[in-house]
N, C-alpha and C positions, 0 to 999 in steps of 0.2 A: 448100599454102601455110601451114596451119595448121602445120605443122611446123616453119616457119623464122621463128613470130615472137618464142622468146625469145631469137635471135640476135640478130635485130633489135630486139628490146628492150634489150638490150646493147649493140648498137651507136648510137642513141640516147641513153644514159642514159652515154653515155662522157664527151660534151662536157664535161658539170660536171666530173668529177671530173679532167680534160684542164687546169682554169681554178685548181686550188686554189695555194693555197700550197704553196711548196716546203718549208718547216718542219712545216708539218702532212702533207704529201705524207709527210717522211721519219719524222716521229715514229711517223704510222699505220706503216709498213713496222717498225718496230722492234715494233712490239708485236703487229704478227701474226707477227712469225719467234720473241718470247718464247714467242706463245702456240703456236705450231708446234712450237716444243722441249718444252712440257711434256704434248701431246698426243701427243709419240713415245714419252713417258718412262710416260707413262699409258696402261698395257694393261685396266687395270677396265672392263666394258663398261660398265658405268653410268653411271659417270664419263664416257665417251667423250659418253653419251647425253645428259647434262645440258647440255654443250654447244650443241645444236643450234638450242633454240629464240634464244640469243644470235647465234649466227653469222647464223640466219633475218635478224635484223633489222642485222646490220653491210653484209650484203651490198648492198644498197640505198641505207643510206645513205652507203655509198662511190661508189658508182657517181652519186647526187645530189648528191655533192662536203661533204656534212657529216661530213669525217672527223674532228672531235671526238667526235663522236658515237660512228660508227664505232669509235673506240679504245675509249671507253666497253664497247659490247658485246664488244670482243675482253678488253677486262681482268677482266669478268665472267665470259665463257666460260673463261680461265685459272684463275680463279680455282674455278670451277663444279671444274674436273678437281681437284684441289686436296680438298677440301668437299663435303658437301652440303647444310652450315652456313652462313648469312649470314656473309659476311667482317666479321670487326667493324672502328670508327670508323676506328683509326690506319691500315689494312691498305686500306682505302678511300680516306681522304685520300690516302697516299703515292704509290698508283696516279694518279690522277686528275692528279700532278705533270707536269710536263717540265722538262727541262735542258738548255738550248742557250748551248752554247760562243759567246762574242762570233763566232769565223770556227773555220774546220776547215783554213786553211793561213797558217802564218805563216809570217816569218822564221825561220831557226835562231838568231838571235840574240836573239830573244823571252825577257825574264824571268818573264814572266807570263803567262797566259791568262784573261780574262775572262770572266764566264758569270755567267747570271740563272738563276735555280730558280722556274718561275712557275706558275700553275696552268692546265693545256690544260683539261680540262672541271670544269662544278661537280659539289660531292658535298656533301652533309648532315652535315657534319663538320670538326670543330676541330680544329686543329695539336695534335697533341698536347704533353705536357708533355716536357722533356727532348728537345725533336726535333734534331737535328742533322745536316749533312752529311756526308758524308766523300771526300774526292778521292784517288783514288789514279793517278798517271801508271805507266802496264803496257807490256810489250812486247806486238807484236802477237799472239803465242801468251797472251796473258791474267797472265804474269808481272808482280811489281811491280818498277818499276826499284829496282837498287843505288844509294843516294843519294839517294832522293827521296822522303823522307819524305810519308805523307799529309796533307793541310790538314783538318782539323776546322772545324768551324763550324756555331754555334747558328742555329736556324731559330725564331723571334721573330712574322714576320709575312713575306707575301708580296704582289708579288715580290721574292726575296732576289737581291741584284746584288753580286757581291763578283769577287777575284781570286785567282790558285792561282799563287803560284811555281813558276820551275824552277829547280831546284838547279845542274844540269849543262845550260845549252843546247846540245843537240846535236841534228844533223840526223838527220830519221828521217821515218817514220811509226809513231804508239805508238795505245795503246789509251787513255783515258782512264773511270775508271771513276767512277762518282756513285752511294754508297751513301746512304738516307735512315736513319735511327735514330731510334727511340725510347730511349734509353738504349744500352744493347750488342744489342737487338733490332735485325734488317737488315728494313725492311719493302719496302723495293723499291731497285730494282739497277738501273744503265746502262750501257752502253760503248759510245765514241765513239770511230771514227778523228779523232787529230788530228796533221795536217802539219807539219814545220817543215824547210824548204828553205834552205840555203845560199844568199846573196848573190842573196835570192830577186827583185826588183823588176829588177834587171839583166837577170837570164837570162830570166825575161817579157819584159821589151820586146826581146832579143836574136830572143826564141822567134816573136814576133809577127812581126817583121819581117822574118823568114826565109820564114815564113809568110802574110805581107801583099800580098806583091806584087801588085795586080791588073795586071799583064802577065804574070803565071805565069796558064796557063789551066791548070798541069797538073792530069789525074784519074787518081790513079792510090794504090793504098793507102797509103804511106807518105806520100805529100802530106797526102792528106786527111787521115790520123790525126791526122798533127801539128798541122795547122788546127782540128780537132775537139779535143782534148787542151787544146791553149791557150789555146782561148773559155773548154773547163771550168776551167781553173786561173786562170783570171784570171775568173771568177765567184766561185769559191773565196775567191781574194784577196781580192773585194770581199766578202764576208762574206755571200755569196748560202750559203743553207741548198738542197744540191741531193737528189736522191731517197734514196740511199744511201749508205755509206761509201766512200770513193775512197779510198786510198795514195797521195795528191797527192804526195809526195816521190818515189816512185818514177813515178808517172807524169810528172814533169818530166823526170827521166831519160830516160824513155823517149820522150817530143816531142822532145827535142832528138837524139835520134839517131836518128828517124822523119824529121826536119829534111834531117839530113844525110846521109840515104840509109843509114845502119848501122841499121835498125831494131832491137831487142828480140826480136819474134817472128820466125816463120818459119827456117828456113834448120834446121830440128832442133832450136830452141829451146823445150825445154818452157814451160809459167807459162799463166796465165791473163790477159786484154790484151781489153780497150776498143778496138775500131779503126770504123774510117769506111770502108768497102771501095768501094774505086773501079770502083763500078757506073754505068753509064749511066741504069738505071731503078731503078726501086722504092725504098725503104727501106733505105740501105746501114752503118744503125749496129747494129751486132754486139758480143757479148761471147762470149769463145773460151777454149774450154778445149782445151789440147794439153798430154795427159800426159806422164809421164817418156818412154812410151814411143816418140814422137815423138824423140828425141831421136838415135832407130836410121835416120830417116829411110824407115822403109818404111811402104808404105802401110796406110791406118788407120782403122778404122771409124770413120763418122761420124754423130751422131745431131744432128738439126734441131729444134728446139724452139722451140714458137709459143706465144706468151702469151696471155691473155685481154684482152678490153675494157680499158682505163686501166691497162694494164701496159706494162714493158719489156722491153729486152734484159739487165735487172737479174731481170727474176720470176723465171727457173727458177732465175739461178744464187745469189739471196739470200731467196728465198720460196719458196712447194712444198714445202714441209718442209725448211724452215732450208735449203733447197740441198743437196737431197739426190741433186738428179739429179748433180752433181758429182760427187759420192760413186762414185757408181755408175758411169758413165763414165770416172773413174781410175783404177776396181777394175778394171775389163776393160782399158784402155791404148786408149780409144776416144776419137774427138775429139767437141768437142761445142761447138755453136756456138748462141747465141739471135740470134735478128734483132729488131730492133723495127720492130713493123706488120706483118709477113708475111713471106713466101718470096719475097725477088726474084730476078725473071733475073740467071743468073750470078755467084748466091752460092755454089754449089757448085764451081764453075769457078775462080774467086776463092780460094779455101779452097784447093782442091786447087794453086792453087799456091803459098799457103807451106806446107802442110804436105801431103803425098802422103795422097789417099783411096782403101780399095777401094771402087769403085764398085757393086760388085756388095752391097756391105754400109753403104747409106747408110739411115737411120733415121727418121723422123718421129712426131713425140710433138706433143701441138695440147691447150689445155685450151681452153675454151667459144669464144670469137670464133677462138681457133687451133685446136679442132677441126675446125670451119667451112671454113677455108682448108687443113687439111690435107686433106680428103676433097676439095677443089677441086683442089689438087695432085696429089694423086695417080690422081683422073681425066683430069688432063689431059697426065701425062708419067708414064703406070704403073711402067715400063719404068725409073722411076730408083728405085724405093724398095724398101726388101727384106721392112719392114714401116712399120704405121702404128698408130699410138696417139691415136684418139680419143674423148678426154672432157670429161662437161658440154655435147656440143654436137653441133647436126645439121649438113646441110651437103646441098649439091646433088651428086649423082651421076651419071657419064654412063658408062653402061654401056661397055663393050666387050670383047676377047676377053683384054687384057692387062691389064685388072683384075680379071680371075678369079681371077688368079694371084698377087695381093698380097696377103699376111694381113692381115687387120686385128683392134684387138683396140679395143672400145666399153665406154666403161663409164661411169655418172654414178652421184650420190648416190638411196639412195631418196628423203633430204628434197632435194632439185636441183632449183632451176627449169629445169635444162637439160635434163634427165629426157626429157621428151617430145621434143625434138632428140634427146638419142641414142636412143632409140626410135624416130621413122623414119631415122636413118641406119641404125641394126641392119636397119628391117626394105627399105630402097633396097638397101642390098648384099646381101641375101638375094635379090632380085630380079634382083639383075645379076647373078646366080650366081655371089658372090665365094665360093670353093672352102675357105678357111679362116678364118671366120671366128671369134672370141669375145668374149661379150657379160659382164657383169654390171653388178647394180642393188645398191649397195652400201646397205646398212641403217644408218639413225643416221649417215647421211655426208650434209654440207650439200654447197652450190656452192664454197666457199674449200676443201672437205678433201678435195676428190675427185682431186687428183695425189699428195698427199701418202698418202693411201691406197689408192693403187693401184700406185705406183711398183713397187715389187719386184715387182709380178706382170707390169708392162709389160716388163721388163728380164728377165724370164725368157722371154718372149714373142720377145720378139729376140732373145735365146741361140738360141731353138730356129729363127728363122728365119737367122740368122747360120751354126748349120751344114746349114744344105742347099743 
């Protein structure tokens, strides 16, 4: 029993941070995938090390729903990689900022975009002199657009509430980017998806009402997407701040012909898709990656990916190391699907029909509560998985002759609360005479960095059980 309470500490300690705001939900999400790209770019083991004791204390207090806080310790730990030097005054102040766009979906016909620069947590420290903003509208690859000059503007006192023209209103989905300045000094950086849909208030109430009928009982994927799709874009609309970056313009696209029976995905369509999968049970919201090579229509390895406590079906593919499982899933031409809350019945059945899976080559990867439920799953249906990845977390095991034969590969941080979970799951599957298994206890690696620092060795792990 002693094994299974820091799952259950986790699952627990989920509620709070289940209840926060959706602006602090998404600002914490952006400043752990910063600090996730500058921990990739950071090989120093010292640097990695300094780290740790910051992460110690973010992880908790996310989980307790004070993700000011939480940011707090993730812009130190970035900062830690960085240094081994106090960040000085201005470098402090500018972290400790936020930027939040008036909404993230407008009309295309918008001249402006509205936005406050306000302070998310406090710090010991004066606006510097010479501070100024600077706004750049970018394409989605991070280019700035032709025509659209950037907006400058002096930072005086906060909160600053002003607006950014557009030169050219056209429909899209762009990048929007908010540098801080001390003079020509860049002290901190943002980029935000922002919307702007064509003859957008029309095609919502069109969308809703294609969608609304309660005489439609139908369940089935492309219903649901569209129902799903159009709650989020008419949240959007109303100027709700949701978990992560959505393409609201292209995702209008694609409700309205989830609508009309032509979906987006499936049928050999590569891209990456948001959908609602019309399951009878469990947790049917999914984000899906189908590579180019889907596009061949043959069948395609699949890999299943479980998030932790107060995650979604957003964590692998915009957290975990900036979304590196993506990465890696594309490089091989492998499909890769996150669920949020678990593995339900008939997500793999679902999958494989819009896009063809080999079955013989389906994957499971689980960090802390989804380690948990991956070693529940593949006790209980051995016989579907080719391997299993789990880390940061234990999980209940029941022996039998067809889980001998599943490799599994277990790995948590040495700093990990989840540590002693995957120690007795290494040592449950030693017991149940799982036939291959491998273990490691990674040094200087907290509970947030333990997918991020294992990934290419899980994905070698499945090459090697991919060819037998």
């Amino acid at each position: 029993m002693s094994r299974l309470l820091p799952c259950l500490a986790v699952l627990i300690l989920t509620a709070p941070a289940a209840r926060c705001a959706g602006d602090a939900r998404y600002e914490l999400g952006q400043r752990l995938r910063a600090f996730e790209r500058a921990y990739e770019t950071q090989t120093d083991p010292a640097a990695r090390k300094r780290v740790v004791p910051f992460l110690k204390k973010a992880t908790p207090l996310f989980f307790f729903g004070r993700l000011s806080e939480a940011a707090r310790q993730l812009d130190l730990a970035r900062l830690a990689l960085e240094s081994d030097k106090e960040p000085d005054a201005a470098r402090r102040w500018a972290g400790s900022l936020v930027f939040r766009p008036e909404a993230r979906l407008f009309d295309a016909s918008a001249e402006v975009a509205p936005f406050t620069l306000d302070t998310f947590y406090e710090v010991a420290a004066e606006i510097p002199e010479n501070a100024r903003v600077r706004l750049t509208w970018c394409t989605a690859d991070g280019k700035p657009l032709d025509g659209e000059p950037s907006t400058v503007l002096d930072v005086k006192a906060l909160p600053l509430k002003d607006k950014a023209p557009r030169k050219n209103p056209v429909a899209g989905d762009y990048l929007w980017r908010c540098e801080v300045l001390a003079g020509d000094r860049v002290l901190a950086r943002w980029e935000q998806t922002l919307s702007f849909a064509s003859r957008l208030e029309g095609r919502l109430e069109r969308l809703r009402k294609a969608v609304g009928d309660p005489a439609d009982k139908t369940v089935d994927t492309d219903r649901e997407t569209a129902r799903m799709l159009a709650d989020l874009l008419t949240r959007l609309r109303n100027k709700e701040t949701l978990e992560t970056n959505y393409p609201a313009a292209r995702l209008l696209d694609e409700a309205e012909a989830a609508a009309d029976g032509k979906p987006a995905y499936g049928r050999a369509r590569p891209g990456q898709f948001w959908l609602k999968l019309g399951l009878e049970k469990g947790p049917p919201f999914v984000r899906l990656l189908a590579p180019e090579a889907a596009a061949k229509g043959r069948p395609l390895p699949l890999v299943i990916a479980l998030h932790g406590a107060g995650g979604s079906e957003n964590m692998f593919f915009d957290g975990y190391g900036d979304g590196a499982i993506v990465k890696l899933c594309a490089r091989r031409g492998w499909l890769l699907v996150a669920p949020r809350g678990g593995l339900a019945p008939g997500l793999i059945d679902e999958i494989d029909r819009l896009y063809p899976v080999d079955r013989k080559r389906v994957f499971l990867i689980g960090h802390s509560m989804g380690a948990s439920q991956g070693a529940a799953a593949a006790s209980r249906s051995p016989e579907t998985f080719a391997a299993v990845a789990a880390l940061s977390g234990g999980g209940l095991v029941r022996p039998s002759d067809a889980l001998k034969v599943v490799p599994f590969f277990v790995a948590a941080g040495a700093e990990d609360f989840g540590l002693i979970g995957s120690r007795g799951l290494r040592d449950d599957l030693q017991k149940a005479g799982v036939k291959k298994l491998v273990y490691h206890e990674l040094p200087d690696v907290e509970h947030l960095l333990s997918v991020q620092a294992t990934l290419k060795d899980v994905f070698a792990f499945f090459d090697q059980a991919a060819m037998e």
